[in-house]
C-alpha positions in Angstrom: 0.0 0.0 0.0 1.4 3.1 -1.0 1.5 5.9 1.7 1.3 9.9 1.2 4.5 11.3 2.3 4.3 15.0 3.8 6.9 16.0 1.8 5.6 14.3 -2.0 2.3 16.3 -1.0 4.1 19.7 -0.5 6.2 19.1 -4.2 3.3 18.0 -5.6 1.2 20.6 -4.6 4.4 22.9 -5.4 4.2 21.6 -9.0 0.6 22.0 -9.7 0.8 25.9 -8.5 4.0 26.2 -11.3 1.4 24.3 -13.9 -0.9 26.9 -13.0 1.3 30.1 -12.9 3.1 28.5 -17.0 -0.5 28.4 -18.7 -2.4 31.3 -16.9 -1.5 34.2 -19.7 1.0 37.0 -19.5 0.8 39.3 -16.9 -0.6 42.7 -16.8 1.1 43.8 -13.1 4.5 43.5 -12.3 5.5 42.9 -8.5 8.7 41.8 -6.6 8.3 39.6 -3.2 10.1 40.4 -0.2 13.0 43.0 -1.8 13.8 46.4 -3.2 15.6 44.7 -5.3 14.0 42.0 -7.0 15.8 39.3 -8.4 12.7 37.8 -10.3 9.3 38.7 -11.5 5.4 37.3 -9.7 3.3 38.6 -12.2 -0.7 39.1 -10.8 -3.7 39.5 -13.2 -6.1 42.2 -12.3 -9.5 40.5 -9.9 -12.4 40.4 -11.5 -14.2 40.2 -8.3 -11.9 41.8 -5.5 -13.8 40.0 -2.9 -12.9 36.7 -4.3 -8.9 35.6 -4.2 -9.7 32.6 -6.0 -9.7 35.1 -9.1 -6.1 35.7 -9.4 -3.9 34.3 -11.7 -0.2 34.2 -11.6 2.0 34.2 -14.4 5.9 32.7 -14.3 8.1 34.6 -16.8 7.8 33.1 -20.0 10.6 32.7 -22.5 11.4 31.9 -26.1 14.7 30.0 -24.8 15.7 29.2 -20.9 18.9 31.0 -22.1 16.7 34.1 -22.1 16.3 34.4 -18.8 18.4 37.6 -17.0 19.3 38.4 -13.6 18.1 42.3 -13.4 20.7 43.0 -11.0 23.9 41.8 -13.5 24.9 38.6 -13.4 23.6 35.0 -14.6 20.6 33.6 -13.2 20.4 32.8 -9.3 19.7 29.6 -8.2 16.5 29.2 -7.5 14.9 31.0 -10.6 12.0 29.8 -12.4 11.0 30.2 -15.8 8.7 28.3 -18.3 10.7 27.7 -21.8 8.2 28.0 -24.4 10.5 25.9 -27.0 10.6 22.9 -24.9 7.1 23.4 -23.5 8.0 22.8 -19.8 9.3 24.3 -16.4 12.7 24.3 -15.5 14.6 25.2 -12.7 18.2 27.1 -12.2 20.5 25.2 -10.4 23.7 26.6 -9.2 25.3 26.8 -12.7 23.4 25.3 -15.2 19.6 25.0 -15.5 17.8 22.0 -15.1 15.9 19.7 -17.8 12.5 20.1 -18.0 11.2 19.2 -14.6 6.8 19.0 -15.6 5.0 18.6 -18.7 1.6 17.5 -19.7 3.1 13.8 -19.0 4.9 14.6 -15.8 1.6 16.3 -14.7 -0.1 12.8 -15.1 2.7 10.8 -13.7 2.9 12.9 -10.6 -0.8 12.8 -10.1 -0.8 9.0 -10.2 2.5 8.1 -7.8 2.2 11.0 -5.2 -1.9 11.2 -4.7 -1.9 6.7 -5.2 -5.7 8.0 -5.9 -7.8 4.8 -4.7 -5.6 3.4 -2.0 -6.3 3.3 1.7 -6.3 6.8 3.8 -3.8 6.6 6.6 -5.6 8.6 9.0 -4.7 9.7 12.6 -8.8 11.2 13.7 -11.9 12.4 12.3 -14.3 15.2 13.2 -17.6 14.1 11.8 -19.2 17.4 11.5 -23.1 18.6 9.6 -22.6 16.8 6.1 -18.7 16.9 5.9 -15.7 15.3 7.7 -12.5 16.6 8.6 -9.7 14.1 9.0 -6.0 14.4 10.1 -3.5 12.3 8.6 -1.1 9.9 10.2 1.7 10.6 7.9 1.1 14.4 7.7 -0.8 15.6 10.5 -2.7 17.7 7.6 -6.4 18.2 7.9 -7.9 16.1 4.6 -11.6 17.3 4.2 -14.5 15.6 2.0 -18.3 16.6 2.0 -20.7 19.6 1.2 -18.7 22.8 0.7 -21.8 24.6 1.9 -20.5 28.0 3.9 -17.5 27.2 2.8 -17.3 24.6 5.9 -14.7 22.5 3.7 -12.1 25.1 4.2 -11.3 25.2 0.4 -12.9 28.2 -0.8 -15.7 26.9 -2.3 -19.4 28.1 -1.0 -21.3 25.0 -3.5 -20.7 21.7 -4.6 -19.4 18.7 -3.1 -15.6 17.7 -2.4 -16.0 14.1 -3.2 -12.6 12.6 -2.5 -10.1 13.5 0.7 -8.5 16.3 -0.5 -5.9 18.3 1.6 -7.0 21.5 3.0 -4.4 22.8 5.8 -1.1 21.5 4.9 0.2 22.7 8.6 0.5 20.0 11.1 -2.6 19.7 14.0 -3.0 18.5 16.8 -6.8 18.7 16.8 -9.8 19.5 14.1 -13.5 19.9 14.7 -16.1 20.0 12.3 -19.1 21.9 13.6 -22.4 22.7 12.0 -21.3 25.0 9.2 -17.6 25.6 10.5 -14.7 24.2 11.3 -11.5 24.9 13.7 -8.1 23.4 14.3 -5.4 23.7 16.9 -1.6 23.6 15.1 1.4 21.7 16.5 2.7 25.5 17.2 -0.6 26.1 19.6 -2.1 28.7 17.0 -5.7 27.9 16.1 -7.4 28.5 12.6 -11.2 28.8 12.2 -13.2 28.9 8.6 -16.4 28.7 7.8 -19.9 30.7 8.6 -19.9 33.4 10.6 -23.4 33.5 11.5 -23.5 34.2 15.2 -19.9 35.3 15.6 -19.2 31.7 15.9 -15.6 32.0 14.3 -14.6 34.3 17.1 -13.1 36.7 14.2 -15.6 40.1 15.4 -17.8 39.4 12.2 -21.3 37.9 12.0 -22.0 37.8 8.1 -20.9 35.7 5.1 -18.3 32.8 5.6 -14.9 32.9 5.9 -13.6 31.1 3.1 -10.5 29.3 4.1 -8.4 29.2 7.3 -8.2 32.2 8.9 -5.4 32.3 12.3 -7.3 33.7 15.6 -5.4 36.3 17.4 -4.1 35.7 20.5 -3.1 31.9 20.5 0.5 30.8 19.9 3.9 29.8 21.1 4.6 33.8 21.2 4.4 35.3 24.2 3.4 38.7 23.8 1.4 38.5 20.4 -0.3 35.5 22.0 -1.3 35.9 25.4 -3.4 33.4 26.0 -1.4 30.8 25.1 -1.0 27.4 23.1 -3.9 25.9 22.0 -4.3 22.0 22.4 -8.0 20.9 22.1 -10.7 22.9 19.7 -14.4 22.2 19.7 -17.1 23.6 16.8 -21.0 24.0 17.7 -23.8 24.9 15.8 -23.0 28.4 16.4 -20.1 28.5 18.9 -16.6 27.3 18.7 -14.4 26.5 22.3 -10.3 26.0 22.4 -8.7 24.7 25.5 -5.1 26.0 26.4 -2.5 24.3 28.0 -2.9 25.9 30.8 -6.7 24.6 31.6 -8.5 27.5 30.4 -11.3 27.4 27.8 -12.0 30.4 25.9 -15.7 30.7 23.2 -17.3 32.8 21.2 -20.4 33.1 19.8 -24.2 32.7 20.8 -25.1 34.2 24.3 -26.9 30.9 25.5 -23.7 29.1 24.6 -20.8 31.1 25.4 -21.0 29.7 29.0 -21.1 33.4 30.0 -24.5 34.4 29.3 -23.4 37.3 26.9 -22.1 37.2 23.1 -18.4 36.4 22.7 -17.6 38.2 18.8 -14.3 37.0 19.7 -12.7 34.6 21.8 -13.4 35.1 25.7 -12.1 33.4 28.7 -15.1 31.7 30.6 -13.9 32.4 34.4 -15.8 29.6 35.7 -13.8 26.6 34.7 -10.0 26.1 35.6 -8.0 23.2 35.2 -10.0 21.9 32.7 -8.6 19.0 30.5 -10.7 18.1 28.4 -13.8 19.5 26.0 -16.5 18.6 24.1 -19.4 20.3 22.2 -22.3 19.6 19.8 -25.0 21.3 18.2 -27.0 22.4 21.6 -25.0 22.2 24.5 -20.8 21.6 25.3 -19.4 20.3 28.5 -15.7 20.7 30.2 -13.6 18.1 32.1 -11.7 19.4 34.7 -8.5 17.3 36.3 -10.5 16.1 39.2 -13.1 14.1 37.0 -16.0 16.5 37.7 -17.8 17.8 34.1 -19.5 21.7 33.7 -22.0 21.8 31.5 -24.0 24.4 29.5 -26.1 25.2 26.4 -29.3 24.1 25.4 -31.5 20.7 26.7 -33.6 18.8 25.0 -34.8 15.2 25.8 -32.2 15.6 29.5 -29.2 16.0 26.9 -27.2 18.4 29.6 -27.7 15.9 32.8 -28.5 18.8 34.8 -32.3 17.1 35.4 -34.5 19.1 33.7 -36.0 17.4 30.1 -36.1 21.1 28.1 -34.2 24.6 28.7 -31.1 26.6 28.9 -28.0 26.5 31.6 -26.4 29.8 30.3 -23.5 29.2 32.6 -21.0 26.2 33.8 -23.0 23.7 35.4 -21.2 20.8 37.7 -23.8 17.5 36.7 -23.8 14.7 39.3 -22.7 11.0 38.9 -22.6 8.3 41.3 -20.7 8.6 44.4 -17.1 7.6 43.1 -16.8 8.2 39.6 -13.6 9.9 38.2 -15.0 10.8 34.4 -11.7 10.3 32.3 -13.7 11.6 28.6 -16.6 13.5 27.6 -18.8 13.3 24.2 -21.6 15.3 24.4 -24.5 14.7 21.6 -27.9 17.2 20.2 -29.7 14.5 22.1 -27.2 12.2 24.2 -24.6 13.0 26.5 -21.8 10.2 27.3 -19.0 10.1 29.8 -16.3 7.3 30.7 -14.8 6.2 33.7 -12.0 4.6 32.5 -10.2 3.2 35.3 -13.8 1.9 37.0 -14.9 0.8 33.1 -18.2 2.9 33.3 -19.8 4.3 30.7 -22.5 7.0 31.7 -25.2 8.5 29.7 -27.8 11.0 29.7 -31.0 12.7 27.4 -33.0 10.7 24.6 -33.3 7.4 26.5 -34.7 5.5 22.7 -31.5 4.1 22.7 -30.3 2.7 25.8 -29.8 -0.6 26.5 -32.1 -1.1 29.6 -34.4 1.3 31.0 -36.5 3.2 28.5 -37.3 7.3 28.5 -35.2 9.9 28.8 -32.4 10.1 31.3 -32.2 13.5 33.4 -29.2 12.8 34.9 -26.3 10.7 34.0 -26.9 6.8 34.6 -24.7 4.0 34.1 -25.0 2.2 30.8 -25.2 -1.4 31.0 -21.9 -3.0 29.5 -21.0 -6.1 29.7 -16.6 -6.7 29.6 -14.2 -9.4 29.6 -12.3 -9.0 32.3 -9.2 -7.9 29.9 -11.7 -5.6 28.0 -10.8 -2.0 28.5 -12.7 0.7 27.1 -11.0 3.2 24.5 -13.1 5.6 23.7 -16.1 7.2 22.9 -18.4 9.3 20.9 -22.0 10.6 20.4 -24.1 11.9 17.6 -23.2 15.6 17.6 -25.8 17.3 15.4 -29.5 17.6 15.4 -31.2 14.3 13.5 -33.5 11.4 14.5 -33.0 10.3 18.3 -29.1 10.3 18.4 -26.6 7.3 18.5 -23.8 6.7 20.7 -20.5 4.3 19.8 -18.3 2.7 22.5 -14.7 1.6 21.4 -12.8 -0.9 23.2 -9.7 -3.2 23.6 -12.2 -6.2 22.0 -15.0 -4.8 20.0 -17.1 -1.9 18.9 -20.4 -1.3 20.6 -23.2 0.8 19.1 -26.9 1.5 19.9 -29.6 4.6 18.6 -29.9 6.4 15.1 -29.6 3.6 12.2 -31.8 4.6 9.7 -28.7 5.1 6.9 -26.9 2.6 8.5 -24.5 4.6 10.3 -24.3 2.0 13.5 -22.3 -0.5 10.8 -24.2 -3.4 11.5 -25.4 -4.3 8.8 -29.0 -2.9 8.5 -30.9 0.1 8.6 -32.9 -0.6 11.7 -33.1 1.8 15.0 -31.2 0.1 18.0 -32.5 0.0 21.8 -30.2 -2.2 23.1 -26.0 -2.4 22.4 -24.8 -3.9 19.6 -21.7 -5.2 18.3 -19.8 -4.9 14.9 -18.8 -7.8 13.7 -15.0 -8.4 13.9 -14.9 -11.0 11.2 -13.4 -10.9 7.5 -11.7 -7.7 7.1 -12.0 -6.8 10.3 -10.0 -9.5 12.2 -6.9 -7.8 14.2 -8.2 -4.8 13.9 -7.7 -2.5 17.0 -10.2 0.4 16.6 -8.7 3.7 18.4 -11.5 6.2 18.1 -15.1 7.4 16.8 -16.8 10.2 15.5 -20.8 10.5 14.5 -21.6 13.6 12.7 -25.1 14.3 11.4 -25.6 10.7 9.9 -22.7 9.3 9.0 -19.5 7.6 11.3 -15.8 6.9 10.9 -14.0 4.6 13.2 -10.2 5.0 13.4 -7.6 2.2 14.0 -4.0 2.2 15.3 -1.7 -1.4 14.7 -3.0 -4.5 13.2 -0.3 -7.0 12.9 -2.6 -10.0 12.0 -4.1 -7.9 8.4 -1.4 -4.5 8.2 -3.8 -3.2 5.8 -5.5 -1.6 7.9 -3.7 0.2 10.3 -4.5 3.3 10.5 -7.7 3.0 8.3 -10.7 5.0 8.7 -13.8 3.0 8.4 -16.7 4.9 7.4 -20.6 3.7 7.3 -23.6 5.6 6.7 -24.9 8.3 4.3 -22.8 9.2 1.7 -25.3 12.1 0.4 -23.2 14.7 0.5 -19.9 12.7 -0.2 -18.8 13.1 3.1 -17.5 9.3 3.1 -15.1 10.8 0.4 -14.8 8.5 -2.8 -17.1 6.0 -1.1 -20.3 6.5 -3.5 -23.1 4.1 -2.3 -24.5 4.1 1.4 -22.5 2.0 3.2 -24.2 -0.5 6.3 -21.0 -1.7 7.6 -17.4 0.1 7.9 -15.8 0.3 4.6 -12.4 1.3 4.3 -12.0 5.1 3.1 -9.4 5.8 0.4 -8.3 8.9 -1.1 
């Protein structure tokens, strides 16, 4: 199985942008980069539409001959220079003395395309964020964000407003450390600590001090970083994305939102990103279309937002907890994860191996109705059997579903009309169910899950029984929107997702 290294990505992506700049015209506007001086020419076509970016067109010089090409200062040609030579219909390079041979042509364009994208093969991926129609993945070789699904609001990150991206295509070629994919925006938190935000604006929910159209790509928001007076709150190391409010988590346990008043956690709308005062030494985050909850280093879990159906565990069916509310578990509990869901919330004890849930009870395995406050979800373990992880439907649609990873198997139970519980059907489950570990499946050692609006990806780490697929997402349920990537028919079990 070929793998996409960081670096082929970067030269590919390189080469394309130099296909681009040889066939775009000649240029109308002259400009140097970075000198008085100049020591080559970045020639920029006029906008049509100033507003949109994605109307420029760049121009590398163009010559009859490479032997044309002058240094404006005196001198031969730096190293480093660029030109496309009309007479041999290519790109070449200058290399310390001599120019290179041609370097991309119509037939290198193709060969590149088919060794460095392997288009078809197996997506090594690290995590998903399974947001409103679209997923957001981050890449075990590159720690990129690869995005596929409804470019709606511009949610993809690529620029586009309509449409559907319909293979994993890279969108953030800096390495993450965490992506979210909310309702119509995303966010990401960079190795660095900075954090990036794209998407709608409705509601201020990109924290950038603007509540109209979309911002169209990744955008930085001031004040996170490694710097420490342009960023002075810090490096970022967990993002979450709402419907219409967006939470990052600092290293040093603060949690910051912006957004919509009722879920800000401070009553009042955040246009940009505002430290909640409440919660302090939180460690972990988690947020969906209503409601978000934080983790603090004691176990204890804050919750705010909207209810419905008991989905904030605060015992009350319907209404809104404006500010950070402590929920209640049984006497001993140390929550170690939170996931919280439109309808469901779910929490994990991992050293007691309790799972706890709360809200639309259609789905739980024993008592039926909906759960006020968090009870403990029947689960049956091998005494070796330790639980992973978890993760709950995050957007608004049907009752909700709920996935349980651990050391053995893959438990599911709720929302399965599409067949995004990967067992095999399309009926609604009350009870927990299993996916089968069979065929394709055998060895593998699921890592993680993420349910967006209807569709989920399970993530894998190691199989040395089947190496195929390590570090495999498996994806199952709607595919409407392409938001399985190249995967085009609804899928009722997981099936592998390739590039």
């Amino acid at each position: 199985m070929t793998k996409m290294k960081y670096s082929n990505i970067i030269k590919l992506t390189f080469l394309l942008i130099l296909v681009g700049f040889a066939v775009s015209g000649y240029a109308q506007i002259g400009m140097g980069i970075g000198t008085k001086k100049p020591l080559g020419i970045l020639d920029v076509r006029p906008m049509t539409n100033p507003a949109d970016s994605s109307s420029y067109g760049v121009v590398l010089p163009r010559v009859d001959t490479i032997t044309d090409v002058i240094n404006p200062q005196g001198g031969d040609p730096i190293a480093g220079t660029i030109a496309y030579d009309i007479a041999a219909g290519c790109i070449k390079f200058r290399r310390d003395t001599a120019w290179s041979d041609c370097v991309l042509n119509n037939e290198g364009l193709r060969s590149i395309i088919s060794e460095k994208l392997s288009l078809g093969t197996d997506f090594k991926i690290k995590e998903t964020s399974n947001g409103y129609n679209y997923t957001l993945a981050i890449g075990q070789d590159d720690n990129a964000i690869w995005v596929a699904g409804t470019n709606a609001d511009c949610r993809t990150g690529l620029g586009r407003t309509a449409g559907r991206t319909g293979v994993f295509t890279l969108m953030f070629a800096r390495p993450v450390v965490d992506v979210s994919a909310g309702y119509q925006h995303g966010i990401a938190a960079a190795m660095d600590g900075e954090v990036w935000i794209w998407g709608s604006n409705a509601g201020y929910r990109t924290g950038l001090g603007i509540a109209t159209a979309t911002t169209n790509v990744p955008s930085r928001v001031p004040g996170f970083g490694p710097g420490l007076v342009d960023d002075p709150y810090g490096k970022a190391i967990k993002v979450e994305a709402g419907e219409v409010a967006s939470y990052i988590l600092t290293e040093s346990g603060k949690v910051y939102s912006a957004g919509a008043a009722n879920r800000t956690g401070t009553n009042a709308i955040h246009q940009t990103f505002t430290w909640i005062p409440t919660l302090s030494d939180i460690v972990d985050i988690s947020a969906s279309h209503s409601n978000a909850a934080a983790l603090n280093k004691d176990g204890e879990v804050f919750v705010w937002g909207t209810s419905t159906t008991g989905s904030l565990g605060v015992g009350a069916a319907t209404g809104v907890t404006a500010t950070p509310t402590k929920i209640n578990f049984p006497s001993g509990a140390k929550i170690s994860q939170i996931a919280m869901g439109h309808h469901t919330g779910i929490a994990l004890d991992k050293e007691a191996r309790k799972v706890y849930r709360w809200g639309n009870g259609n789905g739980v395995a024993n008592p039926s109705g909906n759960l006020l406050v968090p009870t403990e979800l029947t689960l049956i373990l091998e005494d070796d059997e330790e639980i992973i992880s978890i993760a709950s439907q995050r957007f608004i649609y049907g009752t909700g579903s709920i996935v349980i990873v651990t050391t053995k198997d893959v438990y599911v139970t709720g929302q399965n009309n599409v067949g995004q519980l990967g067992i095999g059907n399309v009926a609604n489950q009350r009870g927990l169910m299993t996916i089968s570990r069979q065929g394709v499946y055998r060895g593998t050692k699921f890592t993680g899950a993420s349910i967006g609006f209807n569709h989920t990806i399970l993530t894998t780490g190691v199989n040395n029984i089947n190496t195929s697929t390590s570090y495999v997402g498996f994806g199952m349920g709607s595919i409407a929107y392409r938001q399985l990537g190249s995967i085009v028919v609804q899928q009722r079990v997981p099936t592998v997702l390739t590039r």
